[in-house]
N, C-alpha and C positions, 0 to 999 in steps of 0.2 A: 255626679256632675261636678265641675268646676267652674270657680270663677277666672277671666281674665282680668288680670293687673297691669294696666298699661301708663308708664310713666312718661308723659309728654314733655317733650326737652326742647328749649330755644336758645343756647348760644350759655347754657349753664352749666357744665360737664363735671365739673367738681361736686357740684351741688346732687345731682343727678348720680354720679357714681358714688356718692357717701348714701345717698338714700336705698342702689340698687343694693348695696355691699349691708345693707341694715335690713333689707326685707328678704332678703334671697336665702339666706338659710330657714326662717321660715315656712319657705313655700309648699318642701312635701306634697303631699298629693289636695293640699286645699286649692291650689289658685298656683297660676302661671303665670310667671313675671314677664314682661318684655317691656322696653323702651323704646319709643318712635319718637325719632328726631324730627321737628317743625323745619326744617329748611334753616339749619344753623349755620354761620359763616367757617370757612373749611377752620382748621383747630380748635373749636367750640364743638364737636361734636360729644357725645358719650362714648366710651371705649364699650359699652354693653350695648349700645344703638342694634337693635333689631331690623327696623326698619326705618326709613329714610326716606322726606319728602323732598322733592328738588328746592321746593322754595316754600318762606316762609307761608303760610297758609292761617295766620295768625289762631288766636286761640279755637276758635270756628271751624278752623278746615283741619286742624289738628285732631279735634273733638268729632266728628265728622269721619276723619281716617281710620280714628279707632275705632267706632261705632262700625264702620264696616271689615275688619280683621274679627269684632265679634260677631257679627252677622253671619260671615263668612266659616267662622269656623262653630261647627255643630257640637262638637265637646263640650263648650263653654254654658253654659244656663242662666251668669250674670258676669256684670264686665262693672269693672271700678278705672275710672281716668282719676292720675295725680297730675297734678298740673302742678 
C-alpha cells in the first residue's frame, strides 16, 4: 500500500513548485504526490496543480478536499496534507 501526499496551495506557486520539484524524485513506489490548489487567484496557481477547487475553501475545505481524494481512492492506506 501507499501513502497519498497531498500539497495544499493558496496563491503560493513558487513556494509549492520548489517543494513539489524537492519531493518528487522521491516518490518511487512509497507515496504519490499530488497538489490541490485552494481556489488561488488565476496566475497563483501551481504548474503541478492536480486538482483545483473553484474557490478558496480556506484551510478547512482544503483539508476536507483531500481527505476525500483519499477516501476515495482504495490504493492509498494513509494520506499526509502539507499545507
Amino acid at each position: 500500500m501507499k501513502t497519498l501526499v497531498v500539497i495544499l496551495q493558496y496563491n503560493t506557486h513558487e513556494l509549492t513548485d520548489s517543494l513539489y520539484n524537492t519531493l518528487k524524485p522521491y516518490e518511487e513506489n512509497i507515496y504519490d504526490l499530488i497538489v490541490l490548489d485552494n481556489g488561488s487567484e488565476e496566475g497563483k496557481v501551481s504548474k503541478y496543480a492536480t486538482y483545483a477547487l473553484e474557490e478558496n475553501g480556506y484551510y478547512g475545505g482544503g483539508l476536507n478536499a483531500a481527505l476525500g481524494l483519499f477516501i476515495e481512492s482504495p490504493q492509498y492506506d494513509s494520506v499526509m496534507v502539507l499545507n
